[in-house]
N, CA, C and O atoms as a DFTB+ gen file, in Angstrom:
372 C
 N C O
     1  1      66.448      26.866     144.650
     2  2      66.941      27.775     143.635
     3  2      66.497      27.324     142.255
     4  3      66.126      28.098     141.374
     5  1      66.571      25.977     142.142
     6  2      66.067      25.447     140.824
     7  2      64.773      25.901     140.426
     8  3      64.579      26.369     139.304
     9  1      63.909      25.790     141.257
    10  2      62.448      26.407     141.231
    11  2      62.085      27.471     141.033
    12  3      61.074      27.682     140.363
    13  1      63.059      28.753     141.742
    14  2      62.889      29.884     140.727
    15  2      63.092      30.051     139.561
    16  3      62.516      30.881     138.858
    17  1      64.090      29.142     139.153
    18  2      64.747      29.483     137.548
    19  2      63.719      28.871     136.568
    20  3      63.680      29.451     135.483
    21  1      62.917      27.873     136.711
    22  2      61.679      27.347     136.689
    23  2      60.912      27.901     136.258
    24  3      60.612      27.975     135.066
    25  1      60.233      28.623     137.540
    26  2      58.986      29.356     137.259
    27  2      59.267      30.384     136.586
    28  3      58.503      30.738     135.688
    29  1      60.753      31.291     136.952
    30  2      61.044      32.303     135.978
    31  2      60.492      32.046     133.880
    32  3      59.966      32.637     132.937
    33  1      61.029      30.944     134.215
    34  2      60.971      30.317     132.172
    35  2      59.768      30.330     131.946
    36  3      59.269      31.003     131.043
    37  1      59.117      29.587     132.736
    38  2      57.442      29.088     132.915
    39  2      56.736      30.411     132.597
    40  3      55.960      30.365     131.643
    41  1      56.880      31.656     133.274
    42  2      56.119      32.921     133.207
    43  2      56.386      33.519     132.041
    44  3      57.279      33.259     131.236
    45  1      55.052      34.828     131.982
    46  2      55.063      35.288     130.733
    47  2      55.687      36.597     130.497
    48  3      55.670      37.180     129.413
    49  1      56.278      37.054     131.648
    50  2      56.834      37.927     131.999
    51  2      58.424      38.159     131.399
    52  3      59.441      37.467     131.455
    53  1      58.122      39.440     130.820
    54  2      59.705      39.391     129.258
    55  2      60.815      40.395     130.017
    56  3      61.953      40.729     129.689
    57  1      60.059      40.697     131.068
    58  2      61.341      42.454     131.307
    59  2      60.861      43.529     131.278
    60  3      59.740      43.895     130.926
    61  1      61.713      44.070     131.653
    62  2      61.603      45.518     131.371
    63  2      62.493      46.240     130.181
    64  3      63.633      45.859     129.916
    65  1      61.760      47.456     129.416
    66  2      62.421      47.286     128.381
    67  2      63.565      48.364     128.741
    68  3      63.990      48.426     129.895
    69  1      63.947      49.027     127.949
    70  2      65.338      50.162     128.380
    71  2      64.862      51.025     129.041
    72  3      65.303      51.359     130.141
    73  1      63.491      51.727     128.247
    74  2      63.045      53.098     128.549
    75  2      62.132      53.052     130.044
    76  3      61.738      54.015     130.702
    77  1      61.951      51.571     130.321
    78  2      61.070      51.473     131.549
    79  2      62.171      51.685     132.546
    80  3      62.113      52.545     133.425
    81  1      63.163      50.874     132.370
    82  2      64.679      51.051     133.639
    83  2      65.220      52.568     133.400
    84  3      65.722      53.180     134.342
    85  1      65.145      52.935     132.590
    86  2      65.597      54.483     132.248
    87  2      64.699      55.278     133.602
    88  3      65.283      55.798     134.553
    89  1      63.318      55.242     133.460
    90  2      62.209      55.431     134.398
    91  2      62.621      55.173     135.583
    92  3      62.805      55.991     136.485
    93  1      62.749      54.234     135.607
    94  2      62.547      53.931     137.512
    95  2      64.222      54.142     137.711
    96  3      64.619      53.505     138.687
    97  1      64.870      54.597     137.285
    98  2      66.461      54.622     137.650
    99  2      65.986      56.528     137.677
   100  3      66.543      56.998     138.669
   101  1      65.455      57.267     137.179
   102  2      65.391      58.248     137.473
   103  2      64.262      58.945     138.608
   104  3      64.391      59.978     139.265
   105  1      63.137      57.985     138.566
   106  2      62.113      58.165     140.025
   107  2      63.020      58.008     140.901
   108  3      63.289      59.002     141.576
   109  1      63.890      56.528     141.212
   110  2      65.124      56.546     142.108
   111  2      66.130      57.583     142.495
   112  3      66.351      57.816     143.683
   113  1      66.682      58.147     141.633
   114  2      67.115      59.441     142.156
   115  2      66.740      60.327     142.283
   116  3      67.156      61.129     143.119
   117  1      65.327      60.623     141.098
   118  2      64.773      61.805     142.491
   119  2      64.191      62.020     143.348
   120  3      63.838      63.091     143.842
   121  1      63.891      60.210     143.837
   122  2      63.314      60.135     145.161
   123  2      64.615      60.340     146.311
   124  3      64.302      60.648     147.461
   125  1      66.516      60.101     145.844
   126  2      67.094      60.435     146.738
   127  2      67.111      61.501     147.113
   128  3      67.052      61.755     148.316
   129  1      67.233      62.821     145.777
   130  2      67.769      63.605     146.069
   131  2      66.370      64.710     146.712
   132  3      66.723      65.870     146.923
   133  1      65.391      64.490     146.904
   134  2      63.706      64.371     147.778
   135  2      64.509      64.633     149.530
   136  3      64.820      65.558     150.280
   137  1      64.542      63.183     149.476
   138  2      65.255      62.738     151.108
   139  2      66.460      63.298     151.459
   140  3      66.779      63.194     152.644
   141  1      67.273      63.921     150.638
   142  2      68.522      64.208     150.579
   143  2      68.207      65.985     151.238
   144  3      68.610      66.531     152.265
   145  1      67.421      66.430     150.233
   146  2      67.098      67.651     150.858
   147  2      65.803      67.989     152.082
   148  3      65.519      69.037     152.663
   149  1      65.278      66.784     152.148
   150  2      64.435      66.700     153.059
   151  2      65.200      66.697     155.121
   152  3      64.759      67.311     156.092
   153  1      66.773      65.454     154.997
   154  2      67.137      65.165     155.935
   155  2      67.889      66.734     155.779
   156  3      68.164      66.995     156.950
   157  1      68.290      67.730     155.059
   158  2      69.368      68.484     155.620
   159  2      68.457      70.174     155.924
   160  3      68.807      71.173     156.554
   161  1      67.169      69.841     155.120
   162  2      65.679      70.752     156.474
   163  2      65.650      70.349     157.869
   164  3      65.584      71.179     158.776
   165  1      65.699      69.013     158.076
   166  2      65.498      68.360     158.813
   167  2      67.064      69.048     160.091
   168  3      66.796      69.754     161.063
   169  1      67.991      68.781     159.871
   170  2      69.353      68.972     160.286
   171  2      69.446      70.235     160.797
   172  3      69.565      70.579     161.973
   173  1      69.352      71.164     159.396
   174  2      68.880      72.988     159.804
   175  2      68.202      73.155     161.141
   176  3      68.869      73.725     162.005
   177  1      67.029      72.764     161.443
   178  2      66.181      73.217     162.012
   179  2      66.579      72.523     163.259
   180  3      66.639      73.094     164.348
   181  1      66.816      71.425     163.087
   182  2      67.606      70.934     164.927
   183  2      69.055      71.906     165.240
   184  3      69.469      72.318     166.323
   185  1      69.519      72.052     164.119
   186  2      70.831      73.027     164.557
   187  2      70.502      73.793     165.010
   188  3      70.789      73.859     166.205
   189  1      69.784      74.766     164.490
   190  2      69.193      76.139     164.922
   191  2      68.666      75.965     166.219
   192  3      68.991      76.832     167.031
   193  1      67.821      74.916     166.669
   194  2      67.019      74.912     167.637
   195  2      67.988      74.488     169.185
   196  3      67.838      74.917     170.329
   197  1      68.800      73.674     168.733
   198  2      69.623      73.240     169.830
   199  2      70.590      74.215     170.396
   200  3      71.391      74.527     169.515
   201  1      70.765      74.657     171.217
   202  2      72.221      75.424     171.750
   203  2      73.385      74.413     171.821
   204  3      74.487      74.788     171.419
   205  1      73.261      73.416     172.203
   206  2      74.532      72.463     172.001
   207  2      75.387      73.000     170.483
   208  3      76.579      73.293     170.381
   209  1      74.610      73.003     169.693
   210  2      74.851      72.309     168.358
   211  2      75.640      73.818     167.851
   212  3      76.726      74.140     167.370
   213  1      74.462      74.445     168.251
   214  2      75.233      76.231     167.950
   215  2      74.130      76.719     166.785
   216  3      73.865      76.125     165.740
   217  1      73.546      78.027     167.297
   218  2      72.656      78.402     165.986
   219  2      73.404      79.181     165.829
   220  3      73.390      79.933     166.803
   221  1      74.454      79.611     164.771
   222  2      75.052      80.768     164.813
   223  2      76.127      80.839     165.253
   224  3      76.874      79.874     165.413
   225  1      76.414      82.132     165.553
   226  2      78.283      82.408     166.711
   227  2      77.282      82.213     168.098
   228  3      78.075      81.966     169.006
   229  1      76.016      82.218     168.605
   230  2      75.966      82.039     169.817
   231  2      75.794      80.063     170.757
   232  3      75.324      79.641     171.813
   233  1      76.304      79.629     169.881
   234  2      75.833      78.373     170.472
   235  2      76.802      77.877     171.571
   236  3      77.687      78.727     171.666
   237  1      76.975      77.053     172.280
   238  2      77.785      76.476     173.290
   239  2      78.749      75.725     172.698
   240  3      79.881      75.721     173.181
   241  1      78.421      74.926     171.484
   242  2      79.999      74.336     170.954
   243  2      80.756      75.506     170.460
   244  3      81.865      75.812     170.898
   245  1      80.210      76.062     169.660
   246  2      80.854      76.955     169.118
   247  2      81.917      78.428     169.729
   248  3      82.889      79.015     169.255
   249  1      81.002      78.593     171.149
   250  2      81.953      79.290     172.386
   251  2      83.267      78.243     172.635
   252  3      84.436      78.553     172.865
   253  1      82.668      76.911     172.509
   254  2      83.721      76.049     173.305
   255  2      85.111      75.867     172.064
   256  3      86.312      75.917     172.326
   257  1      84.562      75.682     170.893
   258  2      85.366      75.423     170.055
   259  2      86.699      76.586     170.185
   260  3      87.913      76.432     170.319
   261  1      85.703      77.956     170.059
   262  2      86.730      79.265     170.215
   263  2      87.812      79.269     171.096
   264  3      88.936      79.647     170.766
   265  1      87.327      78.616     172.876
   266  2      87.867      78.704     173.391
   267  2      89.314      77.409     173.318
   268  3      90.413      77.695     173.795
   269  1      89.149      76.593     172.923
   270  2      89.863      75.466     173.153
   271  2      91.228      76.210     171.952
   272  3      92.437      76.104     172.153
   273  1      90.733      76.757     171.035
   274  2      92.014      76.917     170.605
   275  2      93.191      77.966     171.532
   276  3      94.422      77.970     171.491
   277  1      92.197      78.833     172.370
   278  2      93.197      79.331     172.965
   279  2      93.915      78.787     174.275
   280  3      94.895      79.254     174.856
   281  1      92.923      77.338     174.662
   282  2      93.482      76.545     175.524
   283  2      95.017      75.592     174.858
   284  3      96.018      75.209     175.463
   285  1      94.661      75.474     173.532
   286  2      95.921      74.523     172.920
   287  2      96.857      75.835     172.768
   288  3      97.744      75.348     172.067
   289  1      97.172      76.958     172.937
   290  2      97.840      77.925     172.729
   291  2      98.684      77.763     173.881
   292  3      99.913      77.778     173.828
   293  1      97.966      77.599     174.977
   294  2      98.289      78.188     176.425
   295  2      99.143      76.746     176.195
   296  3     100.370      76.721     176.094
   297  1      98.475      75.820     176.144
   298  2      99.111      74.277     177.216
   299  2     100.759      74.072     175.735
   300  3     101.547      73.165     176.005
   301  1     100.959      74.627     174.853
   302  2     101.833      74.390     173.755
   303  2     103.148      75.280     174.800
   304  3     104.215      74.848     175.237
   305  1     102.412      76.844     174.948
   306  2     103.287      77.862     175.630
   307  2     104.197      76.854     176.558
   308  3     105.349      76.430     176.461
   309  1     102.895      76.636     177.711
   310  2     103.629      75.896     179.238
   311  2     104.433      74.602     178.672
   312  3     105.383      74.198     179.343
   313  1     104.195      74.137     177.826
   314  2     105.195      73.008     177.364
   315  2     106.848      73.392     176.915
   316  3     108.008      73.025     177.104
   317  1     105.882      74.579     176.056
   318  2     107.828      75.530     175.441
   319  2     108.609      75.812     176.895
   320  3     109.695      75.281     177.128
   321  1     107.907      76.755     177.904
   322  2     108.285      76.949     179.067
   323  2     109.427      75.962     179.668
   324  3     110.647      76.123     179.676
   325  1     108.477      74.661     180.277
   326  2     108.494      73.756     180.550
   327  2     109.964      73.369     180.643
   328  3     110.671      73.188     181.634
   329  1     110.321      73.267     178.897
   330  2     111.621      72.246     178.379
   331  2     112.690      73.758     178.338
   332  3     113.788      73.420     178.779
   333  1     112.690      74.364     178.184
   334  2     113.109      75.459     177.796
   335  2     113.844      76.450     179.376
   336  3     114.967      76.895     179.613
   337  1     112.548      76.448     180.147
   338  2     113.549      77.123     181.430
   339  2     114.400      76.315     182.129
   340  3     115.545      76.752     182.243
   341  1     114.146      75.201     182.656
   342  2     115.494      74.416     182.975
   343  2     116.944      74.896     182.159
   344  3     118.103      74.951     182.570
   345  1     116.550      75.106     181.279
   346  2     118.184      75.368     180.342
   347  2     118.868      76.749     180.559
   348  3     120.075      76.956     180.436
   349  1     117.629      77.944     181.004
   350  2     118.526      79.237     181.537
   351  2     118.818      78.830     182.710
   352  3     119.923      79.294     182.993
   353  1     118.170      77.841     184.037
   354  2     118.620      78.024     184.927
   355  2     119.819      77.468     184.854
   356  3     120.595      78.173     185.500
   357  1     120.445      76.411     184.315
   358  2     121.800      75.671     184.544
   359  2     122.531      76.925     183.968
   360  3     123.336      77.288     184.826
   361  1     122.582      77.660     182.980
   362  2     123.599      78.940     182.331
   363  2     123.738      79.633     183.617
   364  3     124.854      79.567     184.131
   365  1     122.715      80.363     184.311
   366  2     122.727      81.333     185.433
   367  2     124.311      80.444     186.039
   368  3     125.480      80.624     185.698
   369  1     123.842      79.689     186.819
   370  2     124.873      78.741     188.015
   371  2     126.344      79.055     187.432
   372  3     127.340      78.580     187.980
């Protein structure tokens, strides 16, 4: 570690000045925001392409998603059922 701090002093090398970090702090982001819209082309086009994923209302999650809510409908019902008819049958008796 000593040796870098060393050669650091030793060199003729002063920095960078504001307007140079100003620079590369802004190539930096718009090299993210590049990749940023590059990965969500990227994303689009596998969505679309996959049926898993769902292009649209026709995809297979998206059937499945529909359906599951009316599966948590049903299995909530048979639960109300469930706790609930035992209690008319003891009144009947």
């Amino acid at each position: 570690m000593k040796e870098l701090i060393e050669t650091s002093k030793n060199s003729s090398w002063k920095g960078y000045t504001l307007e140079e970090l100003y620079l590369r702090r802004a190539e930096i982001y718009a090299r993210k925001e590049i990749e940023k819209y590059r990965l969500t082309l990227a994303t689009e086009g596998m969505r679309r392409s996959t049926p898993l994923l769902g292009g649209g209302g026709s995809g297979l999650m998206s059937k499945a998603s529909g359906w599951m809510s009316y599966l948590e409908y049903g299995l909530v019902a048979y639960r109300v059922v469930r706790r609930v008819l035992p209690f008319f049958r003891r009144r009947k008796k």
